[in-house]
SETORFI-721805 format. One record per residue (C-alpha): residue number from 1; x, y, z. Coordinates in steps of 0.2 Angstrom, whole numbers. Example, Ala and Ser with C-alpha at 12.3 -4.5 7.8 and 13.67 -1.06 7.14 Angstrom:
BEGIN
<r><num>1</num><u>62</u><v>-22</v><w>39</w></r>
<r><num>2</num><u>68</u><v>-5</v><w>36</w></r>
END
This chain:
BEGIN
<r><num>1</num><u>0</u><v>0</v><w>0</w></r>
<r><num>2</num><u>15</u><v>10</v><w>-1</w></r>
<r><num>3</num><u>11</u><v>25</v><w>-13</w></r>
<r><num>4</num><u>24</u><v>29</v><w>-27</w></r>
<r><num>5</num><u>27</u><v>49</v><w>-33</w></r>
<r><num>6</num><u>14</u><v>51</v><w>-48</w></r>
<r><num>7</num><u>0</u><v>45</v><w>-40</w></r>
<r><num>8</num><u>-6</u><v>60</v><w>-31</w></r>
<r><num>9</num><u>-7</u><v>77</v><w>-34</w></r>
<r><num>10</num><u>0</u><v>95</v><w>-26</w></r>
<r><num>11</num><u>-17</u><v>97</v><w>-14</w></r>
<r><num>12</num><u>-16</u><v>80</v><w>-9</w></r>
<r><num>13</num><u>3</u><v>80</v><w>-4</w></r>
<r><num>14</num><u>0</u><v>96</v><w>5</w></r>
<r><num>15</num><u>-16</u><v>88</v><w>14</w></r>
<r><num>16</num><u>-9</u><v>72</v><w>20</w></r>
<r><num>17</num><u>8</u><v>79</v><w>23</w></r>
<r><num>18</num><u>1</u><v>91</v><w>36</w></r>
<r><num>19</num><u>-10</u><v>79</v><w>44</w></r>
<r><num>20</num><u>4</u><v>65</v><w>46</w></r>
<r><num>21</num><u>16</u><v>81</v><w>55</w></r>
<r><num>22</num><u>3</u><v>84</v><w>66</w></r>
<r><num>23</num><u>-1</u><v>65</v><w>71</w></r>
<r><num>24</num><u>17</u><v>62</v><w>72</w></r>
<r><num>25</num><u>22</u><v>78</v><w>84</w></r>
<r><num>26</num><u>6</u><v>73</v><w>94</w></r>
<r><num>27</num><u>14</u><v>57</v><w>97</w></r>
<r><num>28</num><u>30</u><v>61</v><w>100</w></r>
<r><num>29</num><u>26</u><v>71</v><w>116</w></r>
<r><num>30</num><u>15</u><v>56</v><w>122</w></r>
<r><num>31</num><u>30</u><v>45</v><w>121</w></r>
<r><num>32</num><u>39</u><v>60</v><w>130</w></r>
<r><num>33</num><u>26</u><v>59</v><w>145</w></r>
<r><num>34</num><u>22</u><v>39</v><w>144</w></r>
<r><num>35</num><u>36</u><v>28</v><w>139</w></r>
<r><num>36</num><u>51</u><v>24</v><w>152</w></r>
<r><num>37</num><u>68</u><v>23</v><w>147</w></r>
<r><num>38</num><u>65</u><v>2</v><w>150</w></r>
<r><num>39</num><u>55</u><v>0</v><w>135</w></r>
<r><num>40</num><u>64</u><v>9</v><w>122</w></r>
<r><num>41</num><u>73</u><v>-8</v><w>117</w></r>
<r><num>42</num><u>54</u><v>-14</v><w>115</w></r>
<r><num>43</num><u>52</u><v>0</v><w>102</w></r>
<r><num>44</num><u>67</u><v>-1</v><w>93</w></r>
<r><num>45</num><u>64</u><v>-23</v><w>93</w></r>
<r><num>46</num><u>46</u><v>-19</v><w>89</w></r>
<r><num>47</num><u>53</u><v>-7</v><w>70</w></r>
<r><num>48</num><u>63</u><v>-20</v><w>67</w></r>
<r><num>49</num><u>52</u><v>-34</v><w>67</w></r>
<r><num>50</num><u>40</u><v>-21</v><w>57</w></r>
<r><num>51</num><u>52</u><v>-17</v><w>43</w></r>
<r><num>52</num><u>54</u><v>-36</v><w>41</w></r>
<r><num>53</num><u>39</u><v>-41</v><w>41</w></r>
<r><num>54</num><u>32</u><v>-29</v><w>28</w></r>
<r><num>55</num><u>47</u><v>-36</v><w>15</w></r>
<r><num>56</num><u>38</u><v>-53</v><w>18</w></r>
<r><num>57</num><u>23</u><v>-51</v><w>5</w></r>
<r><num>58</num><u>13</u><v>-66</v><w>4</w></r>
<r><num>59</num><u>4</u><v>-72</v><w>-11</w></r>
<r><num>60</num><u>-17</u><v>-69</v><w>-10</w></r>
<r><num>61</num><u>-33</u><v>-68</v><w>-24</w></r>
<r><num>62</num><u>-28</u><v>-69</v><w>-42</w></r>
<r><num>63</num><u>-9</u><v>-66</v><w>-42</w></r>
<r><num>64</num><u>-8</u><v>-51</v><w>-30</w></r>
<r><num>65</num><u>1</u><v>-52</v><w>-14</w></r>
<r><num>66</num><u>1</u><v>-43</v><w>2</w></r>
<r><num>67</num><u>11</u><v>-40</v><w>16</w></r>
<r><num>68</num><u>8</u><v>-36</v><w>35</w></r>
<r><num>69</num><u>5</u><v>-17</v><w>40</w></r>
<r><num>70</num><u>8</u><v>-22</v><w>60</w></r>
<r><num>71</num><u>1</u><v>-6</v><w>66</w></r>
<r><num>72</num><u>-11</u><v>-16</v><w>78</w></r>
<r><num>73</num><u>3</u><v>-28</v><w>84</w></r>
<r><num>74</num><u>15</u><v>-13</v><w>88</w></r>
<r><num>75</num><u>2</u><v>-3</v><w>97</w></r>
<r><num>76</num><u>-6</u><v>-16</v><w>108</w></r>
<r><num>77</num><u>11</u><v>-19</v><w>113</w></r>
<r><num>78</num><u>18</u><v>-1</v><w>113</w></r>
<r><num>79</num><u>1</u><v>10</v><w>115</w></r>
<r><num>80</num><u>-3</u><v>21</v><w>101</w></r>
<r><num>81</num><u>8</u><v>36</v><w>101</w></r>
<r><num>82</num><u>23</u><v>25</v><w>103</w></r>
<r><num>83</num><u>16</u><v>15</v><w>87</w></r>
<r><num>84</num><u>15</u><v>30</v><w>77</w></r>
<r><num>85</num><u>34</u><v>34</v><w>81</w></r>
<r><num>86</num><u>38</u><v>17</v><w>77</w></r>
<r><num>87</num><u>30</u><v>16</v><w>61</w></r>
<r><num>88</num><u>34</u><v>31</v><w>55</w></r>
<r><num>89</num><u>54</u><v>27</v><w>57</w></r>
<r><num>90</num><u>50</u><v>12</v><w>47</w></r>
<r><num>91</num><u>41</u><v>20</v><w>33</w></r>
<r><num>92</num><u>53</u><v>35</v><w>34</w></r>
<r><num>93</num><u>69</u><v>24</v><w>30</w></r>
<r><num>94</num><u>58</u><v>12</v><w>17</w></r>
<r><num>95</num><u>55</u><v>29</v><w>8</w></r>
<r><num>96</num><u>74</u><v>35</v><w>9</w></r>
<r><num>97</num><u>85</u><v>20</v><w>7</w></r>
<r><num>98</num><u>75</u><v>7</v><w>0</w></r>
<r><num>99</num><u>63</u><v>17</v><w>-14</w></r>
<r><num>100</num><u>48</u><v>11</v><w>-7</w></r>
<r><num>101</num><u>34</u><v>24</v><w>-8</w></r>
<r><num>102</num><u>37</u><v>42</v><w>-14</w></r>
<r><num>103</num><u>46</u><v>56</v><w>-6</w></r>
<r><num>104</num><u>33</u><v>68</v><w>-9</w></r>
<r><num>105</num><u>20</u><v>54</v><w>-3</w></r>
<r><num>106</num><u>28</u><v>50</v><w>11</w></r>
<r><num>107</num><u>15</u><v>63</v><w>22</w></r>
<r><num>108</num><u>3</u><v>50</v><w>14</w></r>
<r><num>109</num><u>10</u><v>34</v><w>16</w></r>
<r><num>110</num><u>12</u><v>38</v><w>34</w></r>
<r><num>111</num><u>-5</u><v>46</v><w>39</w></r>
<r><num>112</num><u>-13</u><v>28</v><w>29</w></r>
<r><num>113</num><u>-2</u><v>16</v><w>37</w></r>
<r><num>114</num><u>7</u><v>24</v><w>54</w></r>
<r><num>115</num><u>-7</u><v>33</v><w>60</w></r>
<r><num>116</num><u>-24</u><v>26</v><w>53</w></r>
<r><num>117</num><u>-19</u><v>8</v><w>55</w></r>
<r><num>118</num><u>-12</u><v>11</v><w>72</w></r>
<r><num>119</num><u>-23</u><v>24</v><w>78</w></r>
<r><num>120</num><u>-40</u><v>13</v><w>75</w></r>
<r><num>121</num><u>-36</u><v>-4</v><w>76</w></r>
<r><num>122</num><u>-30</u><v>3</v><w>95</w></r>
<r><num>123</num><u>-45</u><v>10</v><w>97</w></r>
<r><num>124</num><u>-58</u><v>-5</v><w>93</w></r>
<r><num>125</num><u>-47</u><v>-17</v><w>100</w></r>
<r><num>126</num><u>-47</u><v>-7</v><w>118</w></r>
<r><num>127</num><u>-66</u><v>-6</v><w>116</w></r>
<r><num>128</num><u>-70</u><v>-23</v><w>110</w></r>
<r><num>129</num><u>-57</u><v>-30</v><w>124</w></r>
<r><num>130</num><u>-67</u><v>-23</v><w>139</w></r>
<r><num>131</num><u>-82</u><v>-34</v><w>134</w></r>
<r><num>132</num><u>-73</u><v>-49</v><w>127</w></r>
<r><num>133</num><u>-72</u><v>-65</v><w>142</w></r>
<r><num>134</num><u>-58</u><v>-74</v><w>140</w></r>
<r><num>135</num><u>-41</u><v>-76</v><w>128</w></r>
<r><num>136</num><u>-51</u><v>-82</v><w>114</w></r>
<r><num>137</num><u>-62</u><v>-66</v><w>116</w></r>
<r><num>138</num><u>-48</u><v>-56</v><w>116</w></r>
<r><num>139</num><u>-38</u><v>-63</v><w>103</w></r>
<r><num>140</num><u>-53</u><v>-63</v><w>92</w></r>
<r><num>141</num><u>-54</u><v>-43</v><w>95</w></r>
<r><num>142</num><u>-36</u><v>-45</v><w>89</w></r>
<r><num>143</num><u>-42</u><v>-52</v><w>72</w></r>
<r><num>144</num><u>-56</u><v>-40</v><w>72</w></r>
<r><num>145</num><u>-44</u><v>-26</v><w>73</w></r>
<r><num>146</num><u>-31</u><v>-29</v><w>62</w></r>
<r><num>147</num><u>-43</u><v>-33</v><w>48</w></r>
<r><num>148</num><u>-51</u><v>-17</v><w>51</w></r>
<r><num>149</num><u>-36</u><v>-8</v><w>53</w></r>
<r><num>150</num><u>-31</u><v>-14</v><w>36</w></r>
<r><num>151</num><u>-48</u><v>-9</v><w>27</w></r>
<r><num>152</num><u>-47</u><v>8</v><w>34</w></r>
<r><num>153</num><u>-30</u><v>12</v><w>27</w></r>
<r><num>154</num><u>-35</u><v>6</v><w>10</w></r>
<r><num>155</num><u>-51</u><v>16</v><w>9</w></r>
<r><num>156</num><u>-41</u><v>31</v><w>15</w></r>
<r><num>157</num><u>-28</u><v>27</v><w>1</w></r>
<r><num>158</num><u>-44</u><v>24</v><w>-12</w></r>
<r><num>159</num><u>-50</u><v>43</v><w>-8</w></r>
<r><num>160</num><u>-33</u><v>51</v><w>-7</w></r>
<r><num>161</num><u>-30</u><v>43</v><w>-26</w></r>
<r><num>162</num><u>-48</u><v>49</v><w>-31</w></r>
<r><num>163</num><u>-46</u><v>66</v><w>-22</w></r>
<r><num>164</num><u>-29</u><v>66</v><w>-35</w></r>
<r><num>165</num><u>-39</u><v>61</v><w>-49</w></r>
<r><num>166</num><u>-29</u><v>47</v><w>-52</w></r>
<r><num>167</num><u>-44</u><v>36</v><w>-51</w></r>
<r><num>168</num><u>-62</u><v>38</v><w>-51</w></r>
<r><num>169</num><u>-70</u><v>33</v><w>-33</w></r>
<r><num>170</num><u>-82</u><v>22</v><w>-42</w></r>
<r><num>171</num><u>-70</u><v>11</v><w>-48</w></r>
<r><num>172</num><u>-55</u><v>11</v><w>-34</w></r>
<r><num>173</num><u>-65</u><v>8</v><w>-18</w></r>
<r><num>174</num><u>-73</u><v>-8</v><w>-24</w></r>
<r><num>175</num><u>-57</u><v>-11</v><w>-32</w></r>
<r><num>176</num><u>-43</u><v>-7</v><w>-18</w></r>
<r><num>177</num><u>-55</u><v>-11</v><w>-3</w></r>
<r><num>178</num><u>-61</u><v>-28</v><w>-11</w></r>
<r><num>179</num><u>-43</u><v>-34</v><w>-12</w></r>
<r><num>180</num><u>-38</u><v>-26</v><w>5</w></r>
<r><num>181</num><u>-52</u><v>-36</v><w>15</w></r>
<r><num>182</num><u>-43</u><v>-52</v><w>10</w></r>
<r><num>183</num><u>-25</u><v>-46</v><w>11</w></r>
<r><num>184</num><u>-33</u><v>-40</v><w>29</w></r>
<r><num>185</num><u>-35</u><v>-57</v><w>31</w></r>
<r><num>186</num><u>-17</u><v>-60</v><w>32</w></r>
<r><num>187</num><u>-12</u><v>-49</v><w>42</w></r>
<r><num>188</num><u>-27</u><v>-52</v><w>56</w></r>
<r><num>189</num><u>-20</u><v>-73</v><w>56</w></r>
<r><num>190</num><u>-1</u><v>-66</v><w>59</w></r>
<r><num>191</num><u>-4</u><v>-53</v><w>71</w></r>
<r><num>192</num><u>-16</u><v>-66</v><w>80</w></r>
<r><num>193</num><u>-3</u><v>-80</v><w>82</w></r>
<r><num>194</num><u>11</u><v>-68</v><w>87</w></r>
<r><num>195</num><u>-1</u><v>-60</v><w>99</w></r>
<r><num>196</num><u>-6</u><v>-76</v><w>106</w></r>
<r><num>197</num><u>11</u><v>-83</v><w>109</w></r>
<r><num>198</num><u>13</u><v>-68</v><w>117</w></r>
<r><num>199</num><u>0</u><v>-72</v><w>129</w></r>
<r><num>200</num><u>1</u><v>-88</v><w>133</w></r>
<r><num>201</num><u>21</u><v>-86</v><w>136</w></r>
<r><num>202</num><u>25</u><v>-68</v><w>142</w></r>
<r><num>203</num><u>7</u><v>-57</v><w>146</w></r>
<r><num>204</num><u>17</u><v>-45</v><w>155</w></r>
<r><num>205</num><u>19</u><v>-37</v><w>139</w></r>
<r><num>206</num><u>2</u><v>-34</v><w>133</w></r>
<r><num>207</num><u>0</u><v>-24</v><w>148</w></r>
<r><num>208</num><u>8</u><v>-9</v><w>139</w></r>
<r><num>209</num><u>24</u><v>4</v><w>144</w></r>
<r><num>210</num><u>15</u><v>9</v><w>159</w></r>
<r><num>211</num><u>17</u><v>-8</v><w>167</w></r>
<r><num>212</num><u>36</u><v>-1</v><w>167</w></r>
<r><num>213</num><u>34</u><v>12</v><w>178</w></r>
<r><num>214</num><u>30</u><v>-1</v><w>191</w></r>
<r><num>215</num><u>44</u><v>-13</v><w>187</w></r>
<r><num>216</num><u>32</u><v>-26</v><w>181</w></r>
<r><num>217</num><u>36</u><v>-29</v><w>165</w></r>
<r><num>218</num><u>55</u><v>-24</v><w>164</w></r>
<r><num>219</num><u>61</u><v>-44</v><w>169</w></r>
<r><num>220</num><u>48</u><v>-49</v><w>153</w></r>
<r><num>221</num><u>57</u><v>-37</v><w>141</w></r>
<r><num>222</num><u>74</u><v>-40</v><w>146</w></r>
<r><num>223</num><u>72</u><v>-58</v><w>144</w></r>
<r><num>224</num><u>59</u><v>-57</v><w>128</w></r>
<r><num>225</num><u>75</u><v>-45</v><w>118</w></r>
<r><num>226</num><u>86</u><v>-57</v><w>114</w></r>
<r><num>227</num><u>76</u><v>-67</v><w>106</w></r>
<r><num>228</num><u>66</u><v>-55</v><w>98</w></r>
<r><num>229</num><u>83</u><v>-51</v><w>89</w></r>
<r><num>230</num><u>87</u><v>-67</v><w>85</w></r>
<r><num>231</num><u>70</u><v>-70</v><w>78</w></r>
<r><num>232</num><u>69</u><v>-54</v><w>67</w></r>
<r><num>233</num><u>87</u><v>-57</v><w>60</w></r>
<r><num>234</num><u>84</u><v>-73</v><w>56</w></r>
<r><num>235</num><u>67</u><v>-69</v><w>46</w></r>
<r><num>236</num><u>79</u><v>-57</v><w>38</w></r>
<r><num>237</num><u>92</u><v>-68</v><w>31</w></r>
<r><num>238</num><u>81</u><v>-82</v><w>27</w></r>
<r><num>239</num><u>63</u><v>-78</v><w>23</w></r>
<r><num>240</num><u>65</u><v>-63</v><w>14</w></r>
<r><num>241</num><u>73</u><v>-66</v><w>0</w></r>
<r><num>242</num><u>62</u><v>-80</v><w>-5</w></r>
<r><num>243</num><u>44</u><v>-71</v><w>-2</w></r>
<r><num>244</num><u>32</u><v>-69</v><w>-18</w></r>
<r><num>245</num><u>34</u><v>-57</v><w>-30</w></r>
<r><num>246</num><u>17</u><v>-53</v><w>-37</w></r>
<r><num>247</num><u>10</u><v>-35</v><w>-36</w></r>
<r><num>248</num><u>3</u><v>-28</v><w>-19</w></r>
<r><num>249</num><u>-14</u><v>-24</v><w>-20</w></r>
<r><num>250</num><u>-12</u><v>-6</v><w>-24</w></r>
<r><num>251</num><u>0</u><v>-9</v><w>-38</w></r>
<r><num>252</num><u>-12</u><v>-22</v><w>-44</w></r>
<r><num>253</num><u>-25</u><v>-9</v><w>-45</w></r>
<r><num>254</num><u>-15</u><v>3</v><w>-52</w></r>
<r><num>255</num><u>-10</u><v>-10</v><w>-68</w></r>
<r><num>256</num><u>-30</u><v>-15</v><w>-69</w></r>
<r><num>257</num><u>-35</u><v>3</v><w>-72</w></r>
<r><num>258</num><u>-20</u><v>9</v><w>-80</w></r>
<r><num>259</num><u>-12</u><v>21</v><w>-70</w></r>
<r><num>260</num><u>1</u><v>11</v><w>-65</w></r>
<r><num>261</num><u>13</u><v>23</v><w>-76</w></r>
<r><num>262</num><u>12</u><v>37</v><w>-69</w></r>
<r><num>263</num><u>24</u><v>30</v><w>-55</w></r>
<r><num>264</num><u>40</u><v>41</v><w>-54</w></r>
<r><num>265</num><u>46</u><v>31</v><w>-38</w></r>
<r><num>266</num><u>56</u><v>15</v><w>-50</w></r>
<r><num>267</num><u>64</u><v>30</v><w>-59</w></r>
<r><num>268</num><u>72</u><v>38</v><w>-48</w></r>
<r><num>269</num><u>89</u><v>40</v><w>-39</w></r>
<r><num>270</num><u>85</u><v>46</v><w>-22</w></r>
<r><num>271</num><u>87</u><v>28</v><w>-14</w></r>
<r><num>272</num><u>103</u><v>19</v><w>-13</w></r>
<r><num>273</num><u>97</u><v>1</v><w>-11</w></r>
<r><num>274</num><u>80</u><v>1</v><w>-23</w></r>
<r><num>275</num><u>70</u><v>-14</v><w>-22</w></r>
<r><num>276</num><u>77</u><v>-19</v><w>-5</w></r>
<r><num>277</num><u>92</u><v>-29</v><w>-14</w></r>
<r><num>278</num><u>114</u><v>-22</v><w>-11</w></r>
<r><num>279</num><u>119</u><v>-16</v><w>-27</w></r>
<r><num>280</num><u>135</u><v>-27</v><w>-35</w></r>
<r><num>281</num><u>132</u><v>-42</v><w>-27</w></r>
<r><num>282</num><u>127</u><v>-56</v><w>-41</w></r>
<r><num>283</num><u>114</u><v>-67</v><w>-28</w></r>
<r><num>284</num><u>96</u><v>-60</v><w>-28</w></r>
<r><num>285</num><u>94</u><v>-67</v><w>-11</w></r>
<r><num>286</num><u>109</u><v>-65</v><w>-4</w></r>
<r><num>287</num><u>108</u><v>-45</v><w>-8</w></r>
<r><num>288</num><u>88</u><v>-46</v><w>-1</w></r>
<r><num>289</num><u>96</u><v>-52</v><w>14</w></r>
<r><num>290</num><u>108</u><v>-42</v><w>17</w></r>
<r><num>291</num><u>96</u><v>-29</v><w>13</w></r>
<r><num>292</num><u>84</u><v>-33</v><w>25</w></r>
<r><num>293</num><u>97</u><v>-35</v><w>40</w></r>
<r><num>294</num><u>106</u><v>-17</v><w>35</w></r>
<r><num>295</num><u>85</u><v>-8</v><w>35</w></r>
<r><num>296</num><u>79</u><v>-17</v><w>50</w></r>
<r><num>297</num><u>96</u><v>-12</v><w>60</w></r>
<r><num>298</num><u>92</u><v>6</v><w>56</w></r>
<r><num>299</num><u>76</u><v>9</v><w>60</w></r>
<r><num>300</num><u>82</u><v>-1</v><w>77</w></r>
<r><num>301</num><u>93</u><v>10</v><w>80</w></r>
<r><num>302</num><u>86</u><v>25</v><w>75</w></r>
<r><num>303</num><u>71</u><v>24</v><w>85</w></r>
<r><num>304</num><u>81</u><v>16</v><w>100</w></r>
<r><num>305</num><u>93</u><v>34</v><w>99</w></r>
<r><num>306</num><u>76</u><v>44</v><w>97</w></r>
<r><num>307</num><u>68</u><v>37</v><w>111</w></r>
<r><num>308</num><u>83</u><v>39</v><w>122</w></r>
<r><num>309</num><u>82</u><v>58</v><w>116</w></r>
<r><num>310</num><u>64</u><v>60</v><w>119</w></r>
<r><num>311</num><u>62</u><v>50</v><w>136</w></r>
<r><num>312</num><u>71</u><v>55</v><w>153</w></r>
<r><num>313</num><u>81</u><v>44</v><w>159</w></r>
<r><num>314</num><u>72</u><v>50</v><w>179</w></r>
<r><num>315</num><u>55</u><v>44</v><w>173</w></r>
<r><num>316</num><u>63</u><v>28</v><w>176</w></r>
<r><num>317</num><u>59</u><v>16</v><w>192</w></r>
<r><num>318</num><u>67</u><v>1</v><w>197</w></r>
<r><num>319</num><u>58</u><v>-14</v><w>201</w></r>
END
């Protein structure tokens, strides 16, 4: 769902440009007054596992693929404000260094996916959870939520396209939302399953930063880290490279009702590592992996360094 450069016009940029500055400057002062030093690893782990994720695009209706959005996943774990930062690191260096999604539709990309997704998959799933009994009530919530989540930030893809006259509105809602509700399916199975190991393991963590403040959940993270490391790295080097490679749904869309040329991202020369693959080296897959690992130890490390900017290390308490 990562928009290119071509697909939407001057209003639309300006629009969804200043929308996404205001969402994102909301939510770094909440992570200023609501995450302890202790969690920033969990939010530099939790962009990391993101950035993966998203590179692993799996094959769905009539040769389209999709791939995982994991706003719901990161906030659940995080809390909103904390999953808008995080997603916006890992959109923010998909856009730079990897050529995925436009420069000038960046504001977009990031209202759609880091803000949207997060913001009201959160929201229902906090609701819904306070009359679901049981784990399987919750983790249905979960699913609910992530599909939803999903939806959402393809409809408000579909009307920021028809607001460009890219597409009429007639044509891409049933279009972009019809594929979105399966690829939504996807990501509600995976976020579900990682969710419920989570629960049945370590539910410490799903009771959210504040838990920190009172030591509770420190041991659980600084024990859950390691292997969260371990795993993310290791879906780097050996999944990755070997995921499908059919179209996403909105380039799917956009080669069904041709406006897939209007794309100016393939084009151009701002990004260094274009199509997530090292330049020189002669293996597909190797270059993919190397990729992956290089782009999921940024955006750890940048948002580990700007949490530990943003967050006072005197909030912290010891258990």
């Amino acid at each position: 769902m990562h928009i290119p450069d071509g697909f939407l016009d001057t209003k639309t940029i300006v629009a969804t440009s200043a929308f996404s500055a205001a969402g994102v400057l909301r939510a770094l002062r909440n992570v200023t007054r609501r995450i302890t030093p202790r969690y920033i690893p969990l939010m530099g782990l939790a962009a990391a596992f993101i950035f993966v994720a998203q590179m692993l695009n799996f094959p769905v209706a009539g040769g389209t693929s999709g791939h995982v959005i994991g706003g719901v996943l990161v906030s659940i774990l995080l809390g909103p404000s904390a999953g808008i930062v995080v997603m916006t690191v890992v959109l923010v260096v998909q856009c730079f260094l990897f050529a995925d999604g436009g420069v000038l539709s960046l504001g977009a990309n990031v209202f759609n996916m880091g803000i949207v997704a997060v913001v009201c998959g959160y929201y229902f799933y906090r609701i819904f959870t306070s009359v679901s009994i049981g784990m399987m009530g919750r983790l249905a919530v979960v699913a609910a939520a992530s599909w939803i989540s999903t939806v959402i930030a393809s409809i408000c893809c579909t009307g920021e396209l028809a607001w460009s006259g890219t597409i009429g509105w007639s044509n891409a809602f049933p279009a972009m939302t019809g594929i979105h509700m399966i690829i939504g399916i996807g990501e509600a199975i995976i976020t579900t399953l990682i969710l419920a190991a989570i629960y049945r393991t370590r539910p410490a963590l799903l009771s959210g930063p504040e838990s920190a403040r009172e030591g509770r959940a420190w041991n659980v993270v600084s024990e859950v880290l390691p292997f969260g490391i371990l795993i993310t790295l290791g879906l780097a080097l050996f999944v990755t490279p070997f995921v499908t490679v059919w179209p996403d749904g909105l380039e799917r869309v956009a080669a069904e009702f041709g406006f897939s040329a209007k794309s100016k991202t393939a084009a151009s020369s701002h990004s260094p590592l274009a199509g997530y693959q090292i330049p020189g080296i002669g293996s597909v897959p190797v270059a993919m992996a190397i990729a992956a690992v290089i782009g999921a130890t940024l955006v750890f490390l940048t948002v580990f360094l700007l949490g530990r900017a943003l967050v006072s290390r005197s909030k912290d308490v010891s258990s």
